[in-house]
PLY file of the C-alpha trace (Angstrom):
ply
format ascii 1.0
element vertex 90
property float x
property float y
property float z
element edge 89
property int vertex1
property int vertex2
end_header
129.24 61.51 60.25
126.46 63.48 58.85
123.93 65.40 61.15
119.78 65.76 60.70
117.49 67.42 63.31
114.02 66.96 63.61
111.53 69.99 63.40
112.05 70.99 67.32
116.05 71.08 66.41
116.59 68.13 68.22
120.07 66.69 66.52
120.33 63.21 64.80
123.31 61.29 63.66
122.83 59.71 60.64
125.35 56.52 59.50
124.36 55.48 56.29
121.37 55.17 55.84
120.74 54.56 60.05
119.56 57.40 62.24
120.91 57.63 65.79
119.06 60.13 68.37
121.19 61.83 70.84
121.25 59.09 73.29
122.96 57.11 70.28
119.81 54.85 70.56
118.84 53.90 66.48
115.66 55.47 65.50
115.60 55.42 62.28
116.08 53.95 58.85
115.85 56.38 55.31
114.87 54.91 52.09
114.84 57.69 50.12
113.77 61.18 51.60
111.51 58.93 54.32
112.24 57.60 57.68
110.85 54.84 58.81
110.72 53.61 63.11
112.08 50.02 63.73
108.41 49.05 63.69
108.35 49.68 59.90
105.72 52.79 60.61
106.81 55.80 58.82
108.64 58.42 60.91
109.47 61.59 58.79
110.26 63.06 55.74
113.96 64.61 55.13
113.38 68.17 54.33
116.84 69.77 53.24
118.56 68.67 56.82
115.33 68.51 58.72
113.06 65.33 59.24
109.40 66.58 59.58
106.36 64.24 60.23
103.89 65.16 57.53
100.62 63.27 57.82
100.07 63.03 54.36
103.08 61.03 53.96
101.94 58.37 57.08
100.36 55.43 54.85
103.70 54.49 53.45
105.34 51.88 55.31
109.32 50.41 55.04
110.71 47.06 56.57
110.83 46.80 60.11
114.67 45.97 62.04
116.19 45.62 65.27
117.08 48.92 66.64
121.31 49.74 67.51
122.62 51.21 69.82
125.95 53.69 69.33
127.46 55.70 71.43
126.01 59.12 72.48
126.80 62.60 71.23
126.98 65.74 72.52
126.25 67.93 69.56
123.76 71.00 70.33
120.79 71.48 69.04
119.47 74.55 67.39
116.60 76.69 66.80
113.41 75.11 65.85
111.67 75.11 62.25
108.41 76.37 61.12
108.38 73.95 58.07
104.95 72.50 57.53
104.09 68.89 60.04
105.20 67.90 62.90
107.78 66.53 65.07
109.09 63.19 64.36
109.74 60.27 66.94
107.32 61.54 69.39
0 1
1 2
2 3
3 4
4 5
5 6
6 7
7 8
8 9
9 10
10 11
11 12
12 13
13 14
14 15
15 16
16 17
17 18
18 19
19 20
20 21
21 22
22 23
23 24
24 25
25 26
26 27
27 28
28 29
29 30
30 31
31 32
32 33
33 34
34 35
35 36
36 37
37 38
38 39
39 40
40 41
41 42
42 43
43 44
44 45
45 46
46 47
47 48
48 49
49 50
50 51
51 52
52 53
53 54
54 55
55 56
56 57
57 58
58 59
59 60
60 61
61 62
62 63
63 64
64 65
65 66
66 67
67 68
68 69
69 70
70 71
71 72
72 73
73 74
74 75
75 76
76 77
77 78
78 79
79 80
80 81
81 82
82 83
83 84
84 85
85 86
86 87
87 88
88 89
């Protein structure tokens, strides 16, 4: 299973093209180097292994779906990112 983290170095599990927080609760989907919430709203944009809210990226919009659930991890997190935006699934 592949790993992102989001600008703060908060890990994410990524199945596919799903993305699973911690908690194992799905929140997001990637088409293409976006994420987008289960409300369709855009959510980030992969960076490398990093997904990074950048506000000139937040008019695109994806499909919306029914958030999973999956069961939790506990991988660590790691140090924080000063890539440009901000963090994700706030």
């Amino acid at each position: 299973m592949a790993r992102l983290y989001t600008k703060n170095g908060k890990p994410l599990l990524v199945d596919g093209d799903d993305i699973y927080n911690r908690e194992g609760v799905q929140v997001g989907r990637r088409r293409g180097d976006k994420v987008y919430a289960p409300n369709g709203r855009y959510a980030g944009t992969v960076v490398g292994d990093i997904v990074v809210y950048r506000s000139t990226d937040g008019a695109s919009s994806g499909p919306s779906f029914a958030p999973r659930r999956r069961v939790g991890s506990a991988i660590a997190g790691r140090v924080g990112s000063a890539l440009w935006g901000d963090e994700p699934f706030t």
